[in-house]
N, C-alpha and C positions, 0 to 999 in steps of 0.2 A: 512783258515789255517794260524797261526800263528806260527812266530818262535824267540828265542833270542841268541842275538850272545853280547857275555859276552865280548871279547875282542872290540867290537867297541861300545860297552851302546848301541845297538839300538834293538828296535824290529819291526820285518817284518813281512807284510801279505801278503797273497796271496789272490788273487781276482781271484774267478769264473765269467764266462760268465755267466747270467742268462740266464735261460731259451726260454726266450723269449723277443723280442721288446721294449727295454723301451723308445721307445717314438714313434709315428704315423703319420706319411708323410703325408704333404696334398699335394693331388693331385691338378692339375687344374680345376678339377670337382668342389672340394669343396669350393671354392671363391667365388663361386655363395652364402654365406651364409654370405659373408662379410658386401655385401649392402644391407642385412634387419636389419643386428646387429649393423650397422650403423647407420639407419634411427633412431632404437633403442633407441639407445644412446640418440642420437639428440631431439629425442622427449620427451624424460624421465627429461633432462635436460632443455629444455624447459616450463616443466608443472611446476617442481620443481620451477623455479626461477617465474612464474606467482602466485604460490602459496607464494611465500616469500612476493612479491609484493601485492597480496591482503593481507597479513596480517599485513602493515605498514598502522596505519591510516593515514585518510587525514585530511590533516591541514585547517583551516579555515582564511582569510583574510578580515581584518575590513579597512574602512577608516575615516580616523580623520581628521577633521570636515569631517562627513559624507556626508554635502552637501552646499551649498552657498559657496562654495571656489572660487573666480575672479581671474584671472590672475595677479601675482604678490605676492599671499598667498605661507605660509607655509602651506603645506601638507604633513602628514605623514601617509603610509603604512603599517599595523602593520600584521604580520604572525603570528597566534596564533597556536604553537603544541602541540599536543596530547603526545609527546613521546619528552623528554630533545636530541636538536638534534646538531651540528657539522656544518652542513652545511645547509645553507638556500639559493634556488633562490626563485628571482623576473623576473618574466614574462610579458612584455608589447607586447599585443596581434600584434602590430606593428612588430614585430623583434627581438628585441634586446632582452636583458636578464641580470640578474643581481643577481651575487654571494656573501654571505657572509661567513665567516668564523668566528665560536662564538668561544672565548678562554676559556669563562665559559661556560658552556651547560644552555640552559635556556628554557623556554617555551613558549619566545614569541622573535620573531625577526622584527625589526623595521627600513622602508626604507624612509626615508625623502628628501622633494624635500623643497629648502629652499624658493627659488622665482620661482614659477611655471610660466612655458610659453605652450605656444599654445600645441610644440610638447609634451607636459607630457600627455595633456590628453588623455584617450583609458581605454584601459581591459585592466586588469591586475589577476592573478593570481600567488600564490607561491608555494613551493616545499621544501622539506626536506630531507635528509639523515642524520642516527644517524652513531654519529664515529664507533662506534667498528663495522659498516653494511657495506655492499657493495651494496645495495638495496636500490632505491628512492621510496619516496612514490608517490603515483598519486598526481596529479594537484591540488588544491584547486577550488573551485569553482568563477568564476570571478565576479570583483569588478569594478563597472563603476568610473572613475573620470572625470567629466562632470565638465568644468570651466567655471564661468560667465566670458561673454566678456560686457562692460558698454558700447562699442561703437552700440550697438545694443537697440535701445530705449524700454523703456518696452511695454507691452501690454497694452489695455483695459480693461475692464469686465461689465457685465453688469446682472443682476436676473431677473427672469419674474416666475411668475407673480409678485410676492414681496419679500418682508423680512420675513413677516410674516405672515405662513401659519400655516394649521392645519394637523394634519395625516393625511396620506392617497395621498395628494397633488403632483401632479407630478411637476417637480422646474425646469428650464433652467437657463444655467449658460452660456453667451456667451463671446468668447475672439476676439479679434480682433487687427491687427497692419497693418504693410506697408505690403505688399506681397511678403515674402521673400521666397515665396514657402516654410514654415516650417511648422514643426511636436508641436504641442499643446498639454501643458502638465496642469492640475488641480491641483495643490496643496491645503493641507488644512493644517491649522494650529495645531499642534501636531503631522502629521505624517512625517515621515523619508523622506517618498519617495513620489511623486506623484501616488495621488489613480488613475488619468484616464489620456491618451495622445489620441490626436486622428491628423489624418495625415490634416489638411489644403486644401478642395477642391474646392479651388481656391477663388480670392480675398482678402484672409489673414485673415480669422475669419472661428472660428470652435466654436459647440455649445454640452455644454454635459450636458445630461439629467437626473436627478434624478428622478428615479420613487419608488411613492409613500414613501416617504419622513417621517419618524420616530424622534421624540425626539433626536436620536443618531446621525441624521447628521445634527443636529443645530452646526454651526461654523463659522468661518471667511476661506471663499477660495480666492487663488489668481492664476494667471494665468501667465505661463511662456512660449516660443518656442525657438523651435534651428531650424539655418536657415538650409537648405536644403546644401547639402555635407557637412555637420559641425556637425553630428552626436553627437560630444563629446563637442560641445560647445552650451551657453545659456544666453538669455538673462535675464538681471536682475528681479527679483518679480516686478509685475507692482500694481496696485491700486486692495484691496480690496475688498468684501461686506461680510455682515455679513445675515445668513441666520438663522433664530427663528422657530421649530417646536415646537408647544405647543399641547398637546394634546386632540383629539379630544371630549367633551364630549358624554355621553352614550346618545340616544334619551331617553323619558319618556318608562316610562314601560319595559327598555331594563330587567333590573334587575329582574324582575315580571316574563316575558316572560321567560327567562333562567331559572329560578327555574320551572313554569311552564313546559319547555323543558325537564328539568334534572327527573321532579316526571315522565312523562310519557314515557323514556327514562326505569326508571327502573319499572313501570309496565309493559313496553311490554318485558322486560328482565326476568321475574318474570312469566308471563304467557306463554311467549316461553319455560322455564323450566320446567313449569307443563304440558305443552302438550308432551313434550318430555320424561317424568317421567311415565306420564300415556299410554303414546305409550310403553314406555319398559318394564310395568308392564304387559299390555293386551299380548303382543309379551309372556312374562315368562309364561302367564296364559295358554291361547293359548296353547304353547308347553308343558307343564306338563296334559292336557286336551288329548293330543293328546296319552302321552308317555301313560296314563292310558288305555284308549281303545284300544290300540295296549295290552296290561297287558292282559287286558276281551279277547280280540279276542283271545289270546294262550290260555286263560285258559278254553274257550269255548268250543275249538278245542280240546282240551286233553281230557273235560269230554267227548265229544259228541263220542270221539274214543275211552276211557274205556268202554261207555255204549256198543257198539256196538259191540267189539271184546267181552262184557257178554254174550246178546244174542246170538251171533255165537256158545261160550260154553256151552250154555245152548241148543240148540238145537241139536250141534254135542250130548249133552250127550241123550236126546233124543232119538236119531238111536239108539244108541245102550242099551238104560234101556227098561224096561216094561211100556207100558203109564200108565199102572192104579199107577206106584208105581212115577211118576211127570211128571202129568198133566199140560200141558200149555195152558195157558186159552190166546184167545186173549187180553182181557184187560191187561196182564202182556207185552204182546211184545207192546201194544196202549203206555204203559207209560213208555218206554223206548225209 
């Protein structure tokens, strides 16, 4: 209800009770709803910010010179990102950690060690956050930096049976040094990484075996180790050999024999067809053979029950006609 009062300019209302309740007490009972609506929370928010997190790729970490780096090189770190990012760490699997901050946004961030020492080498991995996010992405995948130490004399090497084999050939490659208790690494010439290590079982020479040996692993390999608790450290490439696969020629006749192979290869393919064609022709024949005299048996069975229920008419009419006016002669009921 509303009202105006001219001498003061104002207007008044008046307010009813409503009716009923306008708001609802919580009892002490109902707090018992508090800490599922809680957990609630909790966990909604937690999936949410996993779901943010998987959808930030992960970055990839290169190292430059990727490998032969001796103590005392420049080394540099390069984080390559999927997304223009703000912020970049470097992870050294040892502890420590290491933050950048990009004034430009860029796609790749770069951590350089100018004179590398002992402590740099380890794993290493890195990490991103884009500005406008509050989300890091996952770890990058780790990046060994492995430093030659020169105080560590190279190894040996040695082939057996020779240089030059033919396909097929199974080839040992043997390394050997002082017995530093270390871990034996194969390298070949063109590849990044060592194709084989093998752990040192005692007296300081480890041997690795090439079996059956292809045109593709003709090359020059050399042999490297790192001493035993020195995981991240290596001795320098030691001496050479050059290993020649040439391939094997065909015996006489190989060529003969193969075509020979190959014609009798597709006649038994050719007559396994045609047994198979004439099995499922006799199978079709067979079942249309059968579908028919099941045809004859109904139709047999129909005449043989017309004929019959004749006779039976023909004799009820019988009883009851005069014989002389239809005579039934045995030979009429013989050929029914």
């Amino acid at each position: 209800m509303t009202s105006y009062h001219p001498e003061k300019g104002e207007l008044t209302a008046a307010l009813w009770p409503l009716p009923f309740h306008s708001a609802v007490p919580l009892s002490p009972g109902c707090s018992c709803l508090m800490a599922p609506l809680a957990v609630a929370l909790i966990l909604g928010w937690w999936l949410l910010a996993a779901s943010r997190a998987q959808q930030v790729p992960r970055p990839s970490l290169s190292l430059h010179p990727s490998q032969g780096v001796s103590l005392g090189d420049t080394v540099t770190l390069r984080c390559h990102l999927p997304r223009l990012a703000a912020w970049v760490w470097l992870y050294w699997e040892g502890g420590w950690s290491y933050n950048k901050w990009k004034e430009k946004e860029q796609d790749t961030a770069e951590f350089s060690f100018v004179s590398t020492k002992q402590e740099h080498a380890g794993r290493y991995r890195c990490q991103y956050r884009e500005s406008w996010s509050e989300e890091a992405s996952e770890k990058s995948d780790p990046v060994e930096l492995v430093l030659t130490d020169v105080r560590y004399p190279p190894s040996s090497i040695s082939i057996h049976p020779e240089q030059h084999v033919g396909t097929g050939t199974n080839v040992t490659i043997s390394c050997w040094n002082k017995d530093y208790g270390a871990t034996f690494l194969l390298h070949k010439d063109g590849s990044s990484a060592p194709i084989k290590h093998q752990n040192s079982s005692g007296g300081g020479a480890a041997n690795f075996t090439l079996l059956a040996v292809t045109p593709a692993d003709s090359g020059t390999y050399r042999c490297s180790y790192r001493p035993r608790g020195y995981p991240f450290l290596s001795s320098p490439l030691g001496d050479s050999v050059m290993l020649e696969v040439t391939p094997t020629a065909a015996p006489p006749g190989a060529e003969e024999q193969s075509r020979a192979n190959l014609v009798m290869a597709l006649v038994r393919g050719f007559v396994a067809a045609l047994v198979f064609g004439l099995g499922v022709f006799f199978v079709i024949d067979a079942r249309s053979l059968w579908i028919r005299r099941d045809n004859n048996c109904v139709l047999c069975y129909t005449s043989s029950a017309a004929a019959v229920t004749s006779v039976f008419q023909k004799v009820a009419e019988k009883a009851i006609t005069p014989v002389y006016n239809y005579p039934l002669s045995l030979s009429l009921i013989h050929c029914y």
